[in-house]
N, C-alpha and C positions, 0 to 999 in steps of 0.2 A: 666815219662813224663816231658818234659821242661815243662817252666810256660809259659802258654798262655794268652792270651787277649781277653777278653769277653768285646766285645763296646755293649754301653745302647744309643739308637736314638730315636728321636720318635720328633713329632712336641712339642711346647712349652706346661707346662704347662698340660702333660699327665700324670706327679707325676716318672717323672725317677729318680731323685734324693730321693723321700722318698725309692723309689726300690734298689737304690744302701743302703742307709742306712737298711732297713730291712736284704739285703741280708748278708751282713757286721755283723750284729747283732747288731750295735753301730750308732750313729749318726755321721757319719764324712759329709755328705754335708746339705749345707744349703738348708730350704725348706720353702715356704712362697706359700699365695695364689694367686699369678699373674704371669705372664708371664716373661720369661728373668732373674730370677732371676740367673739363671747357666749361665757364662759366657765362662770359661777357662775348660778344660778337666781337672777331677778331676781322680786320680786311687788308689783302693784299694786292698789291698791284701787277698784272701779267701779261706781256705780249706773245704774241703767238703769230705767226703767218700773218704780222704788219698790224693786226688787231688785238687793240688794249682793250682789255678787261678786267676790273678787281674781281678778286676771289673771296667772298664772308663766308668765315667759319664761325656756326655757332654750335651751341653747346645742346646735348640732345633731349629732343622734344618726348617730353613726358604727361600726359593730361593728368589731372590731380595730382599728385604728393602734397609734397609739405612744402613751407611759405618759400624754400629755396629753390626748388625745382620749379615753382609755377614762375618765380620770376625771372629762370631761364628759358621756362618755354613760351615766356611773353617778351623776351630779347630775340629768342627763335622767329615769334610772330609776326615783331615788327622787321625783322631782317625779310622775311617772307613777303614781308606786304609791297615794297619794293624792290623786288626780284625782276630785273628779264629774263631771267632760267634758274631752274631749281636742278640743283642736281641731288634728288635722294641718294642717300647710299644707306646699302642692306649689306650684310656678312652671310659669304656662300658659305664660312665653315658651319654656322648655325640652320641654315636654310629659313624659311619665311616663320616668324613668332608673334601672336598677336601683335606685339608694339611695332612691327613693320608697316600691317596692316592700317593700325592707327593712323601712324606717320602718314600714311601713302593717302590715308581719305584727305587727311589734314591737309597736304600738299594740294591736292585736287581741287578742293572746295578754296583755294586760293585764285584757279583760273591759269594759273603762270604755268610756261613752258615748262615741263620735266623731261630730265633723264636721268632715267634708271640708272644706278650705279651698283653693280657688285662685284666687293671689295673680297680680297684676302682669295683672289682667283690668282694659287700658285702656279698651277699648273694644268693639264687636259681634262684630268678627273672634274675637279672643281669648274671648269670650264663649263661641262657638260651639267654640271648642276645649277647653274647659274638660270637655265631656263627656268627653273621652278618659280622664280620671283614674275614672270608671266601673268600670273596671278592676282597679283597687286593692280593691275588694271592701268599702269601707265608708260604702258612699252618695253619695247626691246632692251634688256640689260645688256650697259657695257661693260665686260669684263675689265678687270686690273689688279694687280698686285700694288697697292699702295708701297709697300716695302721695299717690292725689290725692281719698281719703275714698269712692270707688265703691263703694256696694254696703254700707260701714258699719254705717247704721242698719240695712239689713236683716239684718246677721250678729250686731249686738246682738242684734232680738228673734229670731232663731232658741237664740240662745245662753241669751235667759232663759225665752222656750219650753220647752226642752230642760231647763231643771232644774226646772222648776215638774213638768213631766212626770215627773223621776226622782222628786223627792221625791214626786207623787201614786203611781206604781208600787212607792217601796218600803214606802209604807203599806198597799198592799192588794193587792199582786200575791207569790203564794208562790212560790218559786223550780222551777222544772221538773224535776220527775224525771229520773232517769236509768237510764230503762229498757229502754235499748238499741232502743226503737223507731225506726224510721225516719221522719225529720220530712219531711211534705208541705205545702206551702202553697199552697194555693187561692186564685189573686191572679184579676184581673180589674175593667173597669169597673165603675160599679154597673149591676144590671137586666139583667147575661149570663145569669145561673141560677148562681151559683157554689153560693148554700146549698141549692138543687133538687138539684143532681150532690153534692153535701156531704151532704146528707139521704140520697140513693139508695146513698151509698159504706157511709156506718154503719147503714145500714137502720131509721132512725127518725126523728122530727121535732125535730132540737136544733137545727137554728137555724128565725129564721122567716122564713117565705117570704112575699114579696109584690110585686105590679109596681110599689109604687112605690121608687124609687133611694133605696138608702140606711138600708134597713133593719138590715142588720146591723151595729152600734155597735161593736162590739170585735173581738176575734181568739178564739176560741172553738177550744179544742183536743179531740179526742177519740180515742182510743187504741182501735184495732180489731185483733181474730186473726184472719188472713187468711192461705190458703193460701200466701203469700208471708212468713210471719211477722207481727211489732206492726209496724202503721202508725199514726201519729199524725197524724192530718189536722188541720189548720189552715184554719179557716176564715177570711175576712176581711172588714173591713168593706171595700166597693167604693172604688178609687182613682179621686179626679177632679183637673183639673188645678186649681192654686191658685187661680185667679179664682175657680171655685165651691165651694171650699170654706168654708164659712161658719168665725167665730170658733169656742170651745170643744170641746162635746161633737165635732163632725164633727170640730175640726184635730188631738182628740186621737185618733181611729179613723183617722186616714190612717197620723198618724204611728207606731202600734200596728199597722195593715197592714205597714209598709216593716220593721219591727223583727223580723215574723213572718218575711219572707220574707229575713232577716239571719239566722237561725236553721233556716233550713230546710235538708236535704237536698235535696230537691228540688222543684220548682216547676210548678204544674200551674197555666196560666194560661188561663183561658177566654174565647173571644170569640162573640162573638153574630154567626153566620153572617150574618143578614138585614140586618146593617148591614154586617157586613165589618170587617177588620181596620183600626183610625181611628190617628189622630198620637198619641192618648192610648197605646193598645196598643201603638205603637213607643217612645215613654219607659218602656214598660215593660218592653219586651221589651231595651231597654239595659239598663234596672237590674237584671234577670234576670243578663244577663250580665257585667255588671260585679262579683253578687256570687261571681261563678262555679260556682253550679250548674247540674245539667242541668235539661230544660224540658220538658215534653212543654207540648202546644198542644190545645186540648181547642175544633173549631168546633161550639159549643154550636146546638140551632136548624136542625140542618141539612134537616129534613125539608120547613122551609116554603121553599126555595129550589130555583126549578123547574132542572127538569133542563140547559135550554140553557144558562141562569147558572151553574152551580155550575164549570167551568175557569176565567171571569173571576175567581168570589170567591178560588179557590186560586191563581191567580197574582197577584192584588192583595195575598194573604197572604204568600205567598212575598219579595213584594218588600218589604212592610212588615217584617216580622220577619226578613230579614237578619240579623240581631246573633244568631239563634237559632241560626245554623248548618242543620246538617240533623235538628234536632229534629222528633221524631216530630209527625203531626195527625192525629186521633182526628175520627170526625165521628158524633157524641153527639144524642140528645135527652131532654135528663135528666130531661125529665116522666114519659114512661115509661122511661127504664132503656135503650133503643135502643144500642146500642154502647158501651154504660159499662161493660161485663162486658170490653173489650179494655183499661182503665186499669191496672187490678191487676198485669198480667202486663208491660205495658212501665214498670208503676214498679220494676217485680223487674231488668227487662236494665240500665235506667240506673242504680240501684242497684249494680250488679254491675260496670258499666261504669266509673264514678264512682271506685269504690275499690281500683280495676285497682293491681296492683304487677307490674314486667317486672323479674326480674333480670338485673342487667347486662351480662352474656355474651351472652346472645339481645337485648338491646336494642341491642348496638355489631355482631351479626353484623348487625343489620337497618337498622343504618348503613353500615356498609360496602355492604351489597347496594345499596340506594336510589340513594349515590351512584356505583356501578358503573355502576347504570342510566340517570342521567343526574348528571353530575360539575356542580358550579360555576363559573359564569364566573370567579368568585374567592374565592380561600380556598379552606382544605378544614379539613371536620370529623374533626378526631383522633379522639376518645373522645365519650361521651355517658354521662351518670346519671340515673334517674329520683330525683331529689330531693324527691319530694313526693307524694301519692295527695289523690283530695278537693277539688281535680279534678287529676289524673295532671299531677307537671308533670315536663319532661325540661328538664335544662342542657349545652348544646354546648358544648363546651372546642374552636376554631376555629383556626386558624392563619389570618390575614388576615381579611378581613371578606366576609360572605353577604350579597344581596340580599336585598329583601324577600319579593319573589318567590321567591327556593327556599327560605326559612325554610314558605312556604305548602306549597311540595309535602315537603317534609320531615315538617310536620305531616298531611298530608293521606295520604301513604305510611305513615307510623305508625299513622294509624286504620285504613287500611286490613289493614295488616299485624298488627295485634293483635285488629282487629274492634271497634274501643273504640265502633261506632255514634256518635251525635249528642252524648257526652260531653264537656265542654270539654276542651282540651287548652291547656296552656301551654308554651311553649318559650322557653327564656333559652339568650342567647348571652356564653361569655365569651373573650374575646379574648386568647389568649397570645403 
């Protein structure tokens, strides 16, 4: 393998520089407790498991300041622009702050491979907060203690994973058209029926079906004209948690699952009624939403679960998949086709929902009404903009500071108010 380029980003002051020195094994950059200390793009050289790779540390990406900071975050840029992998890093002591956000679109709209990094994970507690970065929309966070080596060796071999990966993808993966279809991803355990309901959606046998887990190896795309318009279904190979995932062919079909559903529109996740919604389906049903699209929930199976049980199984779902919101559930049995004819017409509302734009005038009359209806204990919201479509995000421009609590009904009055259904919604507050 040539030697490649592993860029370290992240806003100011999230420890990327003590990260490049851990990873190093040695102290080559400088590290101090304030902000701005990294200025110039720093690169080191690292072998790992027989594979070389430099490590660029630059200095943290800040949009606007002053004439010093923008010519660190155009050193940041160019280190970005020739990146085989980015590794963001965020601080779990802080948990997610706009400038993470920032960073993380910044990183995206680059195209390059990311991994999630959060840093300053000493121990369980922080561990367990580290999910929150979910959010950010570009994967699983790998814990580490920069300081005290936590977690290291596991974000080397993710790091030389990741390019063993790129380079086997850019030798024999062609690049995606771009033909305006609508991308669905078909996520799920193994052994739900994802390629039974996959098979019945394109009306043919292209993937293969079989009870034992694990048959489907890769990510298998296929373009359908549907009274809805091109759907481009994405099928997957079944997601298990790392204990069973075996070395190669499997770690590379997980990792080829999570990449599908990074590219998806929208995400159709299926669960096998007869067992119920499990811990594996709730790490999914986070990563669903941390990349931010909508979800429909597809309980696959539902005909073998006698009649008394079937309110236990939907309020065991209800409580697992939380992080879904109020995404639609579909109750399927995709051997025969049983309620698969209702998937078509709710990927058309989320669709529709999804790429919702409110102009500004009717989106601040329906601020004003909300908080007529019920005002804030503190603050009030000035103005609002819809900033974003893909998933709809709105920014409050606030005088004093919102609870958390009425940022909820603010969001919840807006769905209601535009009818945005189960669609995610994001809300940013900035404070004047």
């Amino acid at each position: 393998m040539s030697r490649k380029q592993v860029v370290i980003v992240g806003r100011p002051n999230v420890g990327k520089s003590s990260l490049v020195n851990r990873l190093a094994g040695k102290r080559v950059a400088v590290v101090e407790e304030h902000r701005g200390v990294t200025r110039d793009r720093k690169s080191v050289e690292i072998d790992w498991r027989g594979v070389s790779f430099d490590v660029v540390d630059t200095g943290g990406w800040t949009p606007g300041g002053d004439d010093l900071q923008s010519k660190v975050s155009q050193q940041a840029d160019t280190a970005l622009s020739g990146a085989d992998l980015v590794l963001l890093v965020v601080d779990v002591t802080t948990g997610v702050v706009d400038e993470d956000v920032h960073a993380a679109r910044w990183a995206l709209r680059s195209g390059r491979p990311i991994l999630l990094v959060a840093n300053k994970v000493d121990d369980t507690i922080h561990d367990a907060q580290s999910w929150e970065f979910l959010q950010l929309g570009v994967g699983e966070p790998h814990s580490i203690s920069a300081l005290h080596g936590r977690g290291a060796g596991d974000l080397l071999d993710a790091i030389v994973d990741r390019l063993i990966e790129n380079e086997t993808d850019e030798s024999d993966v062609l690049e995606e058209p771009d033909d305006g279809a609508l991308r669905v991803a078909i996520v799920g355990r193994p052994n739900v029926g994802k390629s039974t309901l996959f098979n019945y959606l394109i009306g043919e046998e292209r993937s293969v079906v079989h009870d034992m887990p694990g048959t489907t190896r890769d990510a298998i795309d296929t373009v359908v004209q549907t009274d809805q318009g091109l759907i481009r279904f994405i099928d997957t190979a079944g997601m298990r948690r790392r204990a069973k995932t075996k070395a190669g062919l499997e770690t590379y079909a997980v990792l080829r699952s999570l990449e599908a559903l990074d590219r998806a529109d929208i995400a159709v996740l299926v669960i096998d009624a007869t067992v119920g919604a499990t811990g594996q389906d709730q790490r999914l049903a986070e990563r669903i939403a941390g990349a931010g699209c909508p979800a429909i929930v597809v309980l696959n199976k539902w005909e073998l679960i006698a009649t008394d049980e079937r309110p236990a199984v939907l309020a065991k779902l209800a409580d697992r998949l939380a992080f879904l919101g109020s995404a639609p559930v579909l109750k399927t049995t995709a051997t025969s086709g049983r309620g698969v004819h209702r998937l078509l017409p709710a990927l058309a509302v989320a669709a529709a929902d999804y790429s919702t734009r409110i102009p500004t005038g009717i989106l601040n009359r329906a601020i004003r009404d909300l908080q007529i209806k019920q005002p804030a204990p503190t603050g009030k919201i000035r103005y609002a903009v819809q900033g974003a479509s893909e998933p709809p995000t709105f920014t409050l421009f606030v005088a004093g500071r919102l609870p958390a609590t009425y940022l909820r009904y603010v969001e919840r009055s807006l769905r209601e108010r535009f009818e945005l259904g189960s669609t995610p919604l994001r809300v940013r507050v900035r404070v004047e």
